[in-house]
C-alpha positions as CSV (number, residue, x, y, z in Angstrom):
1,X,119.1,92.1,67.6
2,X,118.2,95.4,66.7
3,X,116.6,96.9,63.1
4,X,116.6,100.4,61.9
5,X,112.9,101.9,61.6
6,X,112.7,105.2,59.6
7,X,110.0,107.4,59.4
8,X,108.3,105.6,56.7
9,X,107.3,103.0,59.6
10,X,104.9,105.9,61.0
11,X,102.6,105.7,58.0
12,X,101.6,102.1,59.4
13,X,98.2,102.4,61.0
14,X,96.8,101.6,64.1
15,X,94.4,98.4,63.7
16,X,91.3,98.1,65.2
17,X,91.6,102.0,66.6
18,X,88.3,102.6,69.0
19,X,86.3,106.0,68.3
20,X,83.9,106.3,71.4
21,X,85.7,109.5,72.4
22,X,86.3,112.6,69.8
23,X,86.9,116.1,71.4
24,X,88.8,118.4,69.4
25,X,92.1,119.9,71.1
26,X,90.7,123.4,72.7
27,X,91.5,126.7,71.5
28,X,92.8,127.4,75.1
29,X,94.7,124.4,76.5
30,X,94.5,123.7,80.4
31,X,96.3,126.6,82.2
32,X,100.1,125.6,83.4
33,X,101.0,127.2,86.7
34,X,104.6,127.0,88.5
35,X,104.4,124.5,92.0
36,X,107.1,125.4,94.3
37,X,107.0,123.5,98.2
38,X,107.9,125.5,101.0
39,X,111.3,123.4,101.1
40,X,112.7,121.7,98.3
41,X,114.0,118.2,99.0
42,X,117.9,117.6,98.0
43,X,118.2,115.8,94.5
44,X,121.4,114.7,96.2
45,X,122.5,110.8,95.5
46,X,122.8,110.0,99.0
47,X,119.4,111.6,99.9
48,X,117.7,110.1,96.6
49,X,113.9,108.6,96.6
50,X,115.3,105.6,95.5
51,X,116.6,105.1,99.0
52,X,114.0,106.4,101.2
53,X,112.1,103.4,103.3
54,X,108.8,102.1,102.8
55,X,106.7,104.5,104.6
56,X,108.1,107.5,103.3
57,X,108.1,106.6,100.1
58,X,104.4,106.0,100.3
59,X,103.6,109.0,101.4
60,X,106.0,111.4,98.9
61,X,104.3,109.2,96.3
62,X,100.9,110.7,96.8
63,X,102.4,114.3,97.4
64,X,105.7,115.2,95.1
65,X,104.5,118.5,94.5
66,X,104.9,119.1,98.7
67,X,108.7,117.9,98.4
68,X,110.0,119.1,95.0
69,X,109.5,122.0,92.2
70,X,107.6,121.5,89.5
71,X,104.4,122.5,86.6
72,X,100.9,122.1,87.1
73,X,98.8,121.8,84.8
74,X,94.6,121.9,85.4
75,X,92.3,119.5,84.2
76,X,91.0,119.0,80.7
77,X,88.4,121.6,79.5
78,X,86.3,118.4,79.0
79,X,86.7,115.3,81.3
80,X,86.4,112.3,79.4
81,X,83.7,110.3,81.5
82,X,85.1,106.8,82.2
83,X,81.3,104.5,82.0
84,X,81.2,101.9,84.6
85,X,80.8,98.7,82.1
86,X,77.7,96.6,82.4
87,X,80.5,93.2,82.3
88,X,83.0,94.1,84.8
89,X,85.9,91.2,85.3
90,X,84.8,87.8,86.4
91,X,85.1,87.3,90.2
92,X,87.9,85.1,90.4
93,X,89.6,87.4,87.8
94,X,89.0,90.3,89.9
95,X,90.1,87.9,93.1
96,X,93.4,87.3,91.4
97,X,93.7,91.3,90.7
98,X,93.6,92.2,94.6
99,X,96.1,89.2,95.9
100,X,98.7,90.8,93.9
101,X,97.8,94.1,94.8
102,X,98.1,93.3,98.3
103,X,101.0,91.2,97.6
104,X,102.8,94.3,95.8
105,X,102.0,96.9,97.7
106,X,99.7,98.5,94.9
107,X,97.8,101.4,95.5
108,X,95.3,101.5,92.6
109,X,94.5,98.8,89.8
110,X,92.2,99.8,87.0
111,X,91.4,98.2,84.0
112,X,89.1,99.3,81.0
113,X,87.5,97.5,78.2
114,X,87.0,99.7,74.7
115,X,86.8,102.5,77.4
116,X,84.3,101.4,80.3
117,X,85.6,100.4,83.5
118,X,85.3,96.9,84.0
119,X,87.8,96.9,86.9
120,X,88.9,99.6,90.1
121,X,90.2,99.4,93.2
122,X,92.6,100.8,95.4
123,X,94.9,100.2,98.2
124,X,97.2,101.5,100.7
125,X,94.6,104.8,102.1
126,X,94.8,105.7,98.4
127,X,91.3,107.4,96.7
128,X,89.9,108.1,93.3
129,X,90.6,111.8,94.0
130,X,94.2,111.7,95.2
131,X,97.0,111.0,92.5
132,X,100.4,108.8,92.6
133,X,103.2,109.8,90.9
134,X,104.9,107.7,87.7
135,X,108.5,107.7,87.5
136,X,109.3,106.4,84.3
137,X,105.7,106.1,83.1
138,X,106.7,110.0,82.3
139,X,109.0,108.5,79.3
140,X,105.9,107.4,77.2
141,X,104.6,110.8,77.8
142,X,107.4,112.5,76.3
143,X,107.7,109.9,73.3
144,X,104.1,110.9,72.8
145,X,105.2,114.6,73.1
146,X,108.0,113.6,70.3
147,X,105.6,112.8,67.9
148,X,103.1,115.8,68.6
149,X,106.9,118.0,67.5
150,X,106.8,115.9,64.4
151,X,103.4,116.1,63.6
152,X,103.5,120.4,64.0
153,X,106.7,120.6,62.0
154,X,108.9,121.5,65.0
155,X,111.4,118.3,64.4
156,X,111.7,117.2,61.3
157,X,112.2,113.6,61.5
158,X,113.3,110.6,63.8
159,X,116.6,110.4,61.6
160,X,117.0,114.5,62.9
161,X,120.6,115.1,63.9
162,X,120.4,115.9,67.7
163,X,122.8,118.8,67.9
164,X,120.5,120.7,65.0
165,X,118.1,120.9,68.0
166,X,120.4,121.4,71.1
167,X,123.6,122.8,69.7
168,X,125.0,122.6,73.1
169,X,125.3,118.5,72.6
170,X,128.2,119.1,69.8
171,X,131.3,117.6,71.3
172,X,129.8,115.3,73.7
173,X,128.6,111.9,73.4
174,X,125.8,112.6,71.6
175,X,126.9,114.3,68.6
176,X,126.3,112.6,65.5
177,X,123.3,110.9,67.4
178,X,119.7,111.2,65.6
179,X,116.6,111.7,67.5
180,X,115.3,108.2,67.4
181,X,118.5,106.9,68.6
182,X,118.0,108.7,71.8
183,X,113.9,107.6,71.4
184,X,115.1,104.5,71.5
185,X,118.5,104.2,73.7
186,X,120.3,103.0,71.0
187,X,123.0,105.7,71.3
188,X,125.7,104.1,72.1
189,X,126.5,106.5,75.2
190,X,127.6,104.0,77.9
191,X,125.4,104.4,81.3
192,X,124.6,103.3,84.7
193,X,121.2,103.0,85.8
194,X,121.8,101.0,88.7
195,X,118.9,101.6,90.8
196,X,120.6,100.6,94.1
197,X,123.7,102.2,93.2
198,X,124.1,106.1,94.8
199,X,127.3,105.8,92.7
200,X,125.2,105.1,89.6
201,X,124.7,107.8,86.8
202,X,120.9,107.9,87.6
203,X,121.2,108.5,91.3
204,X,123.9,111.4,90.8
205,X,122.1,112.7,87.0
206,X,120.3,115.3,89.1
207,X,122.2,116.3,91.6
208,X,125.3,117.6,89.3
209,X,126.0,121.6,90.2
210,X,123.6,123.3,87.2
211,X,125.6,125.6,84.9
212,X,124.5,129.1,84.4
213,X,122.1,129.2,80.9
214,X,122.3,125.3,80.1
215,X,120.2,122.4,81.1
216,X,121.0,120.0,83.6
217,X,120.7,117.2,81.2
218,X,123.1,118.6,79.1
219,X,125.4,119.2,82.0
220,X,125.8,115.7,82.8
221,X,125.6,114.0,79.2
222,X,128.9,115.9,79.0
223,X,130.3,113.8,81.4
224,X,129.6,110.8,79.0
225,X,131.6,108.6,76.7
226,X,130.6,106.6,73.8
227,X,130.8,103.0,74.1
228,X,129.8,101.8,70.8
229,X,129.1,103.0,67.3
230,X,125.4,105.1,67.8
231,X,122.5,102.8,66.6
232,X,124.5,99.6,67.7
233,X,123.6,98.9,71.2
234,X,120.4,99.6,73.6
235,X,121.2,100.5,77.3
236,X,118.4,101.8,79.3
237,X,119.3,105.4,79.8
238,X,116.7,107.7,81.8
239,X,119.0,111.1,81.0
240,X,118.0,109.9,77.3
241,X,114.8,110.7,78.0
242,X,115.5,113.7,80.1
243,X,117.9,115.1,76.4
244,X,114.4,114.3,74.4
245,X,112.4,116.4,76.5
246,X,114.3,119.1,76.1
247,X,114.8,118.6,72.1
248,X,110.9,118.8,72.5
249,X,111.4,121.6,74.3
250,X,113.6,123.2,72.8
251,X,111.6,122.4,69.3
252,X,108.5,123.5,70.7
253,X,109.6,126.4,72.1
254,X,107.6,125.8,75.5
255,X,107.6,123.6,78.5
256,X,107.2,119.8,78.4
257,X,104.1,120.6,80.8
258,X,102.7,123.5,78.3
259,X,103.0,120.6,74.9
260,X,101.4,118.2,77.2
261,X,98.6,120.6,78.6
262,X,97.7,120.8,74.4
263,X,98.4,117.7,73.6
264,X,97.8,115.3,76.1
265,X,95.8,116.4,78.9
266,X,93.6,118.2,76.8
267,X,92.3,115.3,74.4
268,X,93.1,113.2,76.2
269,X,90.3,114.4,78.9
270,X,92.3,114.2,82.2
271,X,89.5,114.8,85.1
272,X,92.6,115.6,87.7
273,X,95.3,118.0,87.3
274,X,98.8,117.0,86.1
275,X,101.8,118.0,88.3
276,X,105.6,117.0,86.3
277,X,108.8,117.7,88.6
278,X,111.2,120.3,87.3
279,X,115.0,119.4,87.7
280,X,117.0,122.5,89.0
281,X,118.0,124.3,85.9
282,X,113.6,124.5,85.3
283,X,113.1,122.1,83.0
284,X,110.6,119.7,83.4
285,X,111.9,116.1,84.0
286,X,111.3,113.9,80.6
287,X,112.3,110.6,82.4
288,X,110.5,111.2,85.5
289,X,108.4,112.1,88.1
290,X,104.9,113.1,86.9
291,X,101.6,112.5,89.0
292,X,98.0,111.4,87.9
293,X,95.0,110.3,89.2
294,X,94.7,106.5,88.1
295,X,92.0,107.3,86.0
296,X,93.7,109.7,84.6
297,X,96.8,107.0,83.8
298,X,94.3,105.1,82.3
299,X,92.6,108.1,80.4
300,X,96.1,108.4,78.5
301,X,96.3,105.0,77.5
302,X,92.9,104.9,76.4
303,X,93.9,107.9,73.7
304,X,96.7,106.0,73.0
305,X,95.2,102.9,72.2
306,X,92.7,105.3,69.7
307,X,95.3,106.4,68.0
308,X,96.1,110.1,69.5
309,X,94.4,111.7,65.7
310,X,95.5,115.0,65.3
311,X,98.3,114.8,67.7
312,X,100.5,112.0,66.7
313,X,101.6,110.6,62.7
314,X,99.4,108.8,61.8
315,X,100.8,105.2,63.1
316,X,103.1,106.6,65.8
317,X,102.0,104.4,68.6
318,X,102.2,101.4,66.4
319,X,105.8,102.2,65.5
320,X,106.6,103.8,69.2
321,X,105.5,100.5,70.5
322,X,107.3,97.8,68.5
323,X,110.2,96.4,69.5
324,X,112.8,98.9,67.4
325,X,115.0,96.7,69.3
326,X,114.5,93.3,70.5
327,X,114.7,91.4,73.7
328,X,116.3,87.8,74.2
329,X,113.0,86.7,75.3
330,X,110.7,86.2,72.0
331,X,108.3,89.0,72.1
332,X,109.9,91.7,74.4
333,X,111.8,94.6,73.5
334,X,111.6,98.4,73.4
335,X,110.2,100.6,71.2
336,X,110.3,104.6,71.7
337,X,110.3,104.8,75.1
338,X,107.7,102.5,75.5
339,X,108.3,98.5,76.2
340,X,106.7,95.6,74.0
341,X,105.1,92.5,75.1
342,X,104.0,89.5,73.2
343,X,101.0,89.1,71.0
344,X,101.3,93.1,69.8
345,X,101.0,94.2,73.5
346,X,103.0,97.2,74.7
347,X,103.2,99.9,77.5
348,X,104.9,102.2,79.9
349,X,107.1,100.8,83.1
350,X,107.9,102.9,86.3
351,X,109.9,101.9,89.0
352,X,108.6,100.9,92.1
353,X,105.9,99.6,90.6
354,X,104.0,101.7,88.2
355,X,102.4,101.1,84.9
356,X,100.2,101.0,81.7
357,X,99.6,98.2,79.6
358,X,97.7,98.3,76.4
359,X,96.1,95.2,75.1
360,X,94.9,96.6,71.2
361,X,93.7,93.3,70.4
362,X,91.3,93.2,72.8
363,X,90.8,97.0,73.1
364,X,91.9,97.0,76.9
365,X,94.0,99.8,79.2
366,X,95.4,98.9,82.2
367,X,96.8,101.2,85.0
368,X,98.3,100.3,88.1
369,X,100.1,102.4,90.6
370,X,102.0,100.9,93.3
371,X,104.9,101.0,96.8
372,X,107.0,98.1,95.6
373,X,109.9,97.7,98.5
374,X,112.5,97.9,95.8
375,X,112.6,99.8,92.9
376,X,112.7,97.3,90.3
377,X,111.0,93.2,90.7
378,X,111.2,90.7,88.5
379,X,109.0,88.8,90.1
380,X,106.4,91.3,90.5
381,X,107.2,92.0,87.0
382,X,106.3,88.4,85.9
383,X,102.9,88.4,88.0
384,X,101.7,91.6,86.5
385,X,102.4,89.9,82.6
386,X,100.4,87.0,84.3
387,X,97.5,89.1,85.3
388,X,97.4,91.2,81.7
389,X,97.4,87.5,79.9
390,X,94.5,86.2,82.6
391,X,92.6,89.4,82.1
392,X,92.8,89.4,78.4
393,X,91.7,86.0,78.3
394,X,87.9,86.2,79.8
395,X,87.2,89.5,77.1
396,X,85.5,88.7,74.3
């Protein structure tokens, strides 16, 4: 089932919006630098992260920027201070929290209540200080990014013909396509993203030979057919993601990292720099590969869950996080680039076990960073909803 949302649906605002933290955007954002490793690891299918073992996987996670290109960015010209909350998490709450962490392979689990931290811990060697990287966490970042574009004027609206934006998309697939049908995979561009796959259109999306002058993500979606009608039917595309980037980009006139720098790490208050991977043509992944501090996961979902005022619509989370198109299941489905959950929950999904949950009825965030031994778990999926609904349930 699926129903249009137009950009009326923005003008809906956030409920219950908390106001602890207000820091206007800086004048100077955080400086962006270029990251280059000594040896750049192959973005080759057969050589893909998705197939590396256990061990190295837990080690790349905590250190991306040592294996592959990519954009710094410094921390906020103001930290926000996370308080430690005078009622952390019950005990056998907190109990349940670390079996699945251990069970999961998690690496850091933190969980805060109208902005205090009422849970942390960590796992695997990892440390406060040290960050994880995201995977597809990085797609809420650049739907957040989308609305900053429509709230400067840079893209008009989510009904915004994509090849207005990125001319090189006429012909392909994707022209005729708005921007919120890519925001919300509805385009009706058929797709692989069969994790286990190398044959799969997301193990070989980065690895295609880059053309001389034109992004990589263009490359491939040339490669594309339509399947159905645009605005017909959802498939779970991460070069979707990777084209909305650069039609921020492109809109913006500066890097994903640069808007985010402004827009993100900057209110926000990250306390840790930002690194986000760069595919080979130089453009920063939009589906992928960004690395945080937890805190610094939860910092974002914190400004979120307040709203993002001054950098979003007014409304945008709302709308980004309803289900624009819904699941089977009663209560799931996906919004713009960000997945809903029953009772008004949403929040951002990476593979191999990443993730923010945002629980606005009871005001929480929470991050959790992880090693899972495959890249996507149902199981582990359905113990994490657990937790969020057991956690929720002992806040008042």
């Amino acid at each position: 089932m699926m129903r249009r949302v137009f950009v009326s649906a923005l003008a809906v605002a956030l409920a219950g919006c908390a106001t602890a933290y207000e820091t206007p955007i800086a004048k100077t954002p955080p400086a962006v630098t270029q990251s280059t490793p000594s040896q750049q690891l192959s973005f080759a299918e057969q050589s893909s992260i998705l197939f590396w073992n256990d061990p190295r996987r837990s080690a790349a996670f905590r250190n991306m920027e040592g294996s592959f290109a990519g954009l710094e960015i410094a921390p906020a010209n103001a930290p926000r201070v996370l308080q430690q909350s005078s009622n952390p998490l019950p005990a056998e709450v907190q109990q349940a929290i670390r079996t699945h962490m251990t069970q999961t392979s998690a690496a850091g689990f933190m969980v805060l209540d109208d902005g205090e931290v009422v849970f942390e811990e960590y796992g695997l060697g990892f440390t406060p200080e040290g960050r994880w990287t995201s995977f597809s966490v990085a797609k809420s970042f650049t739907s957040t990014l989308l609305g900053a574009a429509i709230e400067d004027g840079f893209i008009g609206s989510l009904d915004t013909r994509v090849t207005s934006i990125v001319p090189a998309l006429a012909g392909t697939a994707y022209d005729g396509v708005t921007v919120g049908q890519v925001a919300s995979m509805t385009s009706g561009v058929a797709w692989n993203e069969d994790y286990s796959d190398p044959n799969s259109d997301v193990a070989k999306m980065l690895a295609v030979t880059p053309v001389a002058g034109e992004s990589q993500a263009v490359t491939y979606a040339k490669t594309l057919r339509r399947e159905a009608p645009a605005g017909e039917k959802w498939v779970y595309k991460t070069l979707e993601t990777n084209l909305l980037g650069l039609l921020v980009e492109q809109a913006a006139g500066k890097s994903l990292a640069a808007y985010a720098a402004e827009k993100i790490v900057d209110p926000a208050g990250f306390a840790g720099g930002m690194f986000w991977m760069q595919d080979l043509t130089g453009n920063n992944i939009g589906g992928c590969c960004l690395s945080l501090r937890l805190s610094d996961y939860a910092r974002f979902g914190q400004f979120v869950l307040e709203g993002g005022e001054g950098v979003v619509p007014q409304g945008w989370f709302a709308a980004a996080g309803s289900p624009q198109v819904a699941f089977d299941t009663p209560g799931y489905g996906y919004g713009y680039q960000w997945w809903s959950y029953p009772g008004g929950n949403y929040g951002a999904r990476g593979i191999f076990g990443q993730a923010i949950v945002l629980v606005p009825s009871k005001q929480l965030v929470i991050a959790l960073v992880s090693n899972w031994r495959t890249a996507s778990s149902g199981p582990n999926n359905r113990q994490m909803a657990q937790l969020v609904e057991q956690i929720a349930a002992v806040r008042d």
